[in-house]
N, C-alpha and C positions, 0 to 999 in steps of 0.2 A: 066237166071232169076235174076232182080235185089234181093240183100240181104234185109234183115230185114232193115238194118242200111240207106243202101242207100234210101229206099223206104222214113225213116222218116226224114234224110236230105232232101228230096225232098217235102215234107210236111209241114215242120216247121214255115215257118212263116202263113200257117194258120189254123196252129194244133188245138190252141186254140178256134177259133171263129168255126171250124166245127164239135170237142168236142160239144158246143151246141147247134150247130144245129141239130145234129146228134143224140143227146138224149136227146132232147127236154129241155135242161138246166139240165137235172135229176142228170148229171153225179159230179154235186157239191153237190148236196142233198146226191147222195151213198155216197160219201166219208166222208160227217161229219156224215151220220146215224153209216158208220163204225168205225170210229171213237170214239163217241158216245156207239159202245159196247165194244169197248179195255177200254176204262175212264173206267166204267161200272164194267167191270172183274178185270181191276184193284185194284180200290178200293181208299182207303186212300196213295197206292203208286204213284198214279197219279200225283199228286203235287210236289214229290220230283225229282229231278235234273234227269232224266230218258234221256238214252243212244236210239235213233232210226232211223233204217234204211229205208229210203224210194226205195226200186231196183225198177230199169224201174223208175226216177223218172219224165222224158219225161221233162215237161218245168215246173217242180215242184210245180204242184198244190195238190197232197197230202201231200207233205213236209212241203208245208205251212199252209194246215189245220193243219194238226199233229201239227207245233208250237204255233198254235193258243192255238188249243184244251188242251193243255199240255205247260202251261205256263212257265214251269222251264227246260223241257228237252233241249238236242241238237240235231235239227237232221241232220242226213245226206244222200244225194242224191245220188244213182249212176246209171247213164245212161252211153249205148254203143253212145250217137249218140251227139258228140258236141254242133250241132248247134241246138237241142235242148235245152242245158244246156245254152247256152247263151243265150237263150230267159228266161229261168227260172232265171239263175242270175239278167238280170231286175227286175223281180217281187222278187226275194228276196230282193232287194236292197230297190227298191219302196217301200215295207213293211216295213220296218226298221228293217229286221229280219236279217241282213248279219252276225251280233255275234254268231249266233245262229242255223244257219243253211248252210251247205258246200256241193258246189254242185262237185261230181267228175266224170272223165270216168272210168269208168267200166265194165266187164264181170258177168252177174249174174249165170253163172256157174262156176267161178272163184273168189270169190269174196276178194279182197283186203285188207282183215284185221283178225286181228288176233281171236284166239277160244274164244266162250265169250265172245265177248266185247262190246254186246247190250242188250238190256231189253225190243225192240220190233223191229217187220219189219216189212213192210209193201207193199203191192206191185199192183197198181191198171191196170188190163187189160195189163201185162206185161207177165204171165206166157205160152200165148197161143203164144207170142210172140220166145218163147228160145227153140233153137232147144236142147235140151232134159231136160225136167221138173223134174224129176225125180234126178238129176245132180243140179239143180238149190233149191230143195228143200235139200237137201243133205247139199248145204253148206248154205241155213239161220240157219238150224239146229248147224251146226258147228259154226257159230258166233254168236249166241243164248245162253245168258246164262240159267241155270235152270231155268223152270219155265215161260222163257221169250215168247213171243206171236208171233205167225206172223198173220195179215192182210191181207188176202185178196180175192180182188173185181175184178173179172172176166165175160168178157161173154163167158159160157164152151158151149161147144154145147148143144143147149137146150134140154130139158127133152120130148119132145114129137115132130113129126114131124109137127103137124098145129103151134107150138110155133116156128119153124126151120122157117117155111112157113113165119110166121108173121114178124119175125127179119131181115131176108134177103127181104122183099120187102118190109120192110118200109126202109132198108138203102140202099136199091139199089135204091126207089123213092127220098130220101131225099139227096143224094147225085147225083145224078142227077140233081138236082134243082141246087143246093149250089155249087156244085164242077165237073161242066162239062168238066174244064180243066184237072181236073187229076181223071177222072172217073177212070181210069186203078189203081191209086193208091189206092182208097178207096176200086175197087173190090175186094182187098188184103185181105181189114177187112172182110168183108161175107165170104171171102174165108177160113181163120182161124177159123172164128166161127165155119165154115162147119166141120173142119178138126181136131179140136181141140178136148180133153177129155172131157167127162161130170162132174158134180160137184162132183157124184160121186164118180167115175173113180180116180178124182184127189185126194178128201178125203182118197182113199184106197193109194195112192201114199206117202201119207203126211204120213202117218200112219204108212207104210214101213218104211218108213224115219227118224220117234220114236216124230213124231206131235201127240197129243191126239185132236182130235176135240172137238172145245166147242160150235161153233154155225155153223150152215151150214142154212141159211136163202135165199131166193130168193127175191129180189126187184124187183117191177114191172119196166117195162115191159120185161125186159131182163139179169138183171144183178144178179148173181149169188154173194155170202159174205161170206166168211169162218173165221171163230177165232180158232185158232190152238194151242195149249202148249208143250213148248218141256217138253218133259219127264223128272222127276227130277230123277237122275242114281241113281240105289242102291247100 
């Protein structure tokens, strides 16, 4: 069975154009709505020089909202899959954002820097992705400092089976249309959603892991939003 990684090397040059097709453009609308509630929780800290990690950051289009959204921060990108990253380096570059935002390879169950040394993560449709979540929330936590957030924007296995129903045959009919060449790799995605935690499931995971839940919200039609806080230690 091809890996996770090989599936989105095989993907990549038309991740993005099937990103909208696939979610009817929605999938830029989640990311600045989630966005939009880290500012939010934030606060008045918003504006200052803020440290954030975009994991899973595929070809970095929450990286780039995030430096939008968050005019002073830096962020940073890590993705398992190169040739994703190089398509993202384009649009960082394009955007004039390359100061500001560093795209790298990475393990999000391993992650490559040191305790504490961010003030948000963020992570969109990445978790269902890594083979143990649990592991993967583990170490945002660990380079989380007090206080600090994680984001994120998932499709967990939906909450009712006619909602299971709906998701898996609008993306089975809509990549069928768009992506007849590599139907086999998008079956992937329905297949994950299948097989993945529910929002739930995951909240109680985070929780374990010493995340307080601050917003667990569902956006139509399918995508699940969680705002997380590490615990401040006593």
């Amino acid at each position: 069975m091809p890996s996770v990684a090989d599936t989105f090397t095989r993907v990549a040059d038309g991740y993005d154009r099937l990103n909208r097709i696939l979610s009817l453009g929605l999938d830029v609308f989640w990311r600045r709505r989630a966005l939009a509630r880290l500012r939010h929780l934030t606060g008045e800290g918003a504006d200052r020089p803020l440290a954030i990690l975009d994991v899973a950051t595929g070809t970095a289009d929450f990286a780039l909202a995030a430096a939008r959204c968050f005019p002073a921060a830096r962020v940073t990108g890590l993705d398992l899959t190169p040739a994703m990253l190089a398509i993202g380096e384009r649009k960082v570059a394009a955007a004039g954002l390359t100061g500001r935002i560093a795209l790298q390879v990475g393990d999000a169950t391993a992650l490559p820097f040191s305790n504490a040394s961010f003030d948000a993560a963020l992570c969109a449709f990445g978790f269902r992705n890594f083979p143990d979540i649990s592991a993967s929330l583990a170490e945002v936590v660990r380079i989380l400092r007090n206080g600090g957030r994680l984001v994120a924007l998932e499709f967990f296995r939906p909450r009712s089976a006619l909602l299971g129903a709906f998701t898996a045959g609008w993306l089975k009919c809509l990549s069928s249309l768009f992506a007849k060449s590599r139907a086999a790799d998008y079956a992937y995605l329905r297949a994950s959603i299948a097989k993945t935690c529910s929002a739930g499931e995951f909240a109680a995971m985070a929780r374990a892991a010493g995340l307080a839940v601050e917003r667990n919200e569902f956006f139509l039609p399918a995508c699940s939003c969680l705002v997380l806080r590490k615990c401040d230690k006593l």
